[in-house]
N, C-alpha and C positions, 0 to 999 in steps of 0.2 A: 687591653684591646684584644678580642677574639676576632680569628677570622672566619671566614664562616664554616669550613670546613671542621672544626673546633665546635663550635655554636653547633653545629649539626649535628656531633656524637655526643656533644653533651645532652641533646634534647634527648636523641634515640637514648640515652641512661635512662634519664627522667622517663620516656615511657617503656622503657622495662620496669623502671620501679613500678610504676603504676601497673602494669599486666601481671607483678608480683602480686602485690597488694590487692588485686581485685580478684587474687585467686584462695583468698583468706577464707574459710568455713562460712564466714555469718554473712559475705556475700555472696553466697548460693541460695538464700530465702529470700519468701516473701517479703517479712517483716524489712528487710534489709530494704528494700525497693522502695517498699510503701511510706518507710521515713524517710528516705531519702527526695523523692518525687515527692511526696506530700509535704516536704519543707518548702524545696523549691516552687511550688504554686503558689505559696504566699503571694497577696499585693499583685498577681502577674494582670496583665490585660486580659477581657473577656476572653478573642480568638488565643489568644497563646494559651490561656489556663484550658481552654475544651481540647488544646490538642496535647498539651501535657497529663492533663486527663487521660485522652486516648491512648495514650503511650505505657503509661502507666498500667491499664485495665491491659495491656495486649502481653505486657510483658509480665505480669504478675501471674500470668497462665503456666508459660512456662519459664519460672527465674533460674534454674541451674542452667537449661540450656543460650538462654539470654547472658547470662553471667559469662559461660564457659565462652561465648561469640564473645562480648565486649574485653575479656582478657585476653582473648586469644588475639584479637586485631590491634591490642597497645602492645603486646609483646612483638606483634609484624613490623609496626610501625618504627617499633624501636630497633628491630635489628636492620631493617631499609634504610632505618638513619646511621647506623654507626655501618655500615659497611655501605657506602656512600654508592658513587656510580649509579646505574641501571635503577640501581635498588630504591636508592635517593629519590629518581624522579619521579616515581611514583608516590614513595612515602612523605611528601612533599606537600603535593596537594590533600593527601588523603588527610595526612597530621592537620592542615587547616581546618579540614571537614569537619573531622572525626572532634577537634578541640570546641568548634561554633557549635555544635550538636550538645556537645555538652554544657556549654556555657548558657543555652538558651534553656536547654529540656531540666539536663540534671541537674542547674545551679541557678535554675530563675533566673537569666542575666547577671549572675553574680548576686542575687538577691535584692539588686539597687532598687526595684521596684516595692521593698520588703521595708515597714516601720522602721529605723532603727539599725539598718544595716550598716557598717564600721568595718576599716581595714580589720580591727579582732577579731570580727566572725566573717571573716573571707574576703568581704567585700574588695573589689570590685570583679572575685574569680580569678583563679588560677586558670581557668579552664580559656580565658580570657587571653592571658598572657604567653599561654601555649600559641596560641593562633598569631599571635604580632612574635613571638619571636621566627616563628617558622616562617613569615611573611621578611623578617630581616634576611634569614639567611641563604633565601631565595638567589641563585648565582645569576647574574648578568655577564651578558657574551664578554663587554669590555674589561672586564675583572678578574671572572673565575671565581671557584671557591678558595683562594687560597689567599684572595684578597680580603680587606676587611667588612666586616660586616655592614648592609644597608640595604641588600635585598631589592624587591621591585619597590619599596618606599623610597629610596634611594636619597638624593640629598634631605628629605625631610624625614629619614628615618630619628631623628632626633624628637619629631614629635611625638612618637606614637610615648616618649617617657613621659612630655609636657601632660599628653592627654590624661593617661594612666594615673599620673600624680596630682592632676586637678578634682580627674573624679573623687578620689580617696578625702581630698581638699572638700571638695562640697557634699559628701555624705556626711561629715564631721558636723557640718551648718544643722545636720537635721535636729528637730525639738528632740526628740528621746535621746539623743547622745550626750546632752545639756543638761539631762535631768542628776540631782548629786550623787545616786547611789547606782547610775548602771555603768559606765566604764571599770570601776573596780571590780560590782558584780560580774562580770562578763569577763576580765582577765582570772577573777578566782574561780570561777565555775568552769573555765577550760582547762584547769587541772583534772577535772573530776577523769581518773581512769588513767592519769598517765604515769609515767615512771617516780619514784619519789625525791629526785631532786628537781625535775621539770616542775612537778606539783607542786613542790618548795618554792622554788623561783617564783611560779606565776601567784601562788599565796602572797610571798613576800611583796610584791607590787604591785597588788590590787590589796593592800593593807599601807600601802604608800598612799595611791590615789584615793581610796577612802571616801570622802563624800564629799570629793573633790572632780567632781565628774565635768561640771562645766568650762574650768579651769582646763582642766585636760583634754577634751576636746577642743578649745580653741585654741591652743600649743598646740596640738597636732595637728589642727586643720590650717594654722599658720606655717609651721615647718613644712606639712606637704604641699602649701603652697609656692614656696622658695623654693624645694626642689626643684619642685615641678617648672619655674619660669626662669631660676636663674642660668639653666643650661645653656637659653638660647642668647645670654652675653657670653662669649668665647671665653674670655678672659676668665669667665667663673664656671666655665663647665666642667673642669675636673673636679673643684671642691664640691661641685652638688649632687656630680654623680658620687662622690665620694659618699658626700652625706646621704644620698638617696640609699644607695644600697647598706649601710650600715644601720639607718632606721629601719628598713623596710626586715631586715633580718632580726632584727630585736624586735620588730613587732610580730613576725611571724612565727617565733619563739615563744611571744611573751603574750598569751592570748590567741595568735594562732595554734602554738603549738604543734608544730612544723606536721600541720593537717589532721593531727591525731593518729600518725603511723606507729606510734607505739602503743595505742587502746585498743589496736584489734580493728577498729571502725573507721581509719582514714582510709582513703582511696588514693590519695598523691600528698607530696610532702609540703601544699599549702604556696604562700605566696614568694616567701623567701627566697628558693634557688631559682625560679624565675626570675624575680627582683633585682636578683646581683646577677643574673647571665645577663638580663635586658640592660642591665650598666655596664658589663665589660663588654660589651658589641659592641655599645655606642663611645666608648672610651675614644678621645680624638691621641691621635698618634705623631707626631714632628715628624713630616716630607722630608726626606736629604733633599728635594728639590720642587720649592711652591707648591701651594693646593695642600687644602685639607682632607685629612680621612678619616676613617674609624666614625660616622655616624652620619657624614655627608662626602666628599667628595675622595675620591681615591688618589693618592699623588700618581701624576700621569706613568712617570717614571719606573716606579715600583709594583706599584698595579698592572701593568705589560708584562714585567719580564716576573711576579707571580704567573698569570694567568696561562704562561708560556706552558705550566705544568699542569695545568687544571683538564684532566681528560675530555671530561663530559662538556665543553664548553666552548665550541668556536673551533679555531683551528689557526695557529700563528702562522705568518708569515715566514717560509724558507728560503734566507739567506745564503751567504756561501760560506757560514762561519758549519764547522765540522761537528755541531751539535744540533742542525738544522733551523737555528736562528740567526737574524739577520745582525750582522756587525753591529756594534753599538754605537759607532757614528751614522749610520742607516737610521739608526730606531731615533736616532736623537731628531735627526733632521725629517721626518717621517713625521712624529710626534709634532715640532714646529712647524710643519705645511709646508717647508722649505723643499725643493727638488735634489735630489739624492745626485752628487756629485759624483761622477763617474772621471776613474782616475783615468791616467796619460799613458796608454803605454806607448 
């Protein structure tokens, strides 16, 4: 279980890598753009593809200066998040922005609208996953960030994994992921350019599946369907997130190849350390006293006397205990609706 305070420097990591990574040589050219944008318009909607057109023609004018702006503002982002406070609540909303910008312009929606799109070639965006985790870690007055993660989704934070894991579930349905020779082709062809044991690996299991493509697509689009619905019987939510994030790293390895940051041409590290952040947020946690947390409900309990230290966020009640909190018989019966007994003297 991450709290959010956790969840929040881990994102601000993830977007220094990215303001790393998009400060690389061959994303200062055109060329660089024009694949990029020109992938993503694949299958888009007329209005969307005319304005990813425009976007494209404005920034191909000038792409170093473009480039050095879109690095420069993931590197902001990321240090607003790890040095939290002030900094945070800005880079907060901006990281929701700045992730739905990309997920729509630079990644087609994730590509969903694209023939053939598969968790191995992205689908359903990382750029995606950035925006629902920053929407978890969003602090509520009654919590704090030091409580566990749920954000303004708050008790149905659990579904933004159901949704996430279904979509990956019904791109799997599509005809071209069923035909025998493209699952394998697509995990071997994402070798091309990376390290030579990654290339090995992803060789070695796309000579597994072999022209067994239909097969393995509906095992995959089965598995991410279990993920995806068994969270919401309690009983089975730790093993799914378990299994969610264990698949979702092996596919982002094996076919994703964690964005292609070691080709020279990745931009972030793919779906993977999203996948498993987005599982330990929602990881549920045992209350020392009723109420669930970690993905819906904060134990009343624990969640108070975190929040007690959460700066940016409300303001606790001062007691007459000598740390400017209220006794713990106060907070109990406070907590209950019960009237705060006032001793005898």
């Amino acid at each position: 279980m991450l709290t959010r305070r956790r969840l929040e420097m881990a994102l601000g990591a993830l977007w220094l890598l990215d303001g790393a990574l998009q400060l690389q040589p061959g994303m200062f050219t055109s060329a660089f753009f024009s694949n990029v944008l020109g992938m993503a318009n694949m299958g888009l909607p007329g209005p969307v593809s005319r304005l990813d057109f425009g976007i494209a023609d404005l920034v191909l004018w000038h792409p170093v200066v473009w480039n050095a702006l879109f690095a420069g503002l993931q590197v902001a982002l990321g240090l607003g998040l790890l040095r939290g406070g002030r900094a945070a609540r800005w880079a907060r909303p901006a990281s929701v922005a700045w992730a739905v910008s990309v997920w729509v312009v630079g990644e087609g929606f994730g590509g969903m609208f694209m023939g053939g799109s598969s968790v191995l070639n992205g689908a359903p965006g990382a750029a995606l996953l950035y925006a629902l985790a920053t929407l978890l870690l969003w602090p509520r007055p009654d919590t704090g960030l030091r409580a566990p993660a749920g954000g303004v989704l708050g008790r149905w934070a659990i579904g933004t994994w159901t949704a996430v894991w279904m979509a990956v579930a019904l791109l799997e349905a599509a005809g071209p992921n069923h035909l025998p020779f493209v699952p394998g082709a697509e995990i071997r062809n994402g070798a091309n350019g990376e390290p030579a044991p990654l290339a090995a690996l992803n060789h070695a299991v796309g000579r597994m599946v072999g022209f067994h493509g239909a097969e393995f697509a509906v095992g995959l689009g089965l598995a991410a369907t279990a993920v995806a619905l068994l969270p919401l019987w309690r009983p089975a939510r730790r093993g799914a997130l378990v299994a969610g994030m264990v698949l979702i790293s092996f596919l982002g390895v094996v076919g994703g190849d964690l964005g292609g940051v070691f080709s020279g041409s990745g931009t972030d590290p793919g779906l993977a350390p999203l996948g498993v952040l987005l599982g330990l947020a929602l990881w549920p946690a045992r209350a020392p006293v009723g109420g669930e947390v970690g993905g819906e409900l904060a134990d009343a309990t624990a969640a108070d006397d975190r929040a007690l230290g959460a700066g940016d966020v409300g303001q606790p009640d001062v007691g007459p205990g000598g740390d400017g909190r209220p006794a713990a018989p106060e907070r109990a019966h406070r907590r209950a609706g019960h009237p705060v007994p006032v001793p005898a003297r």
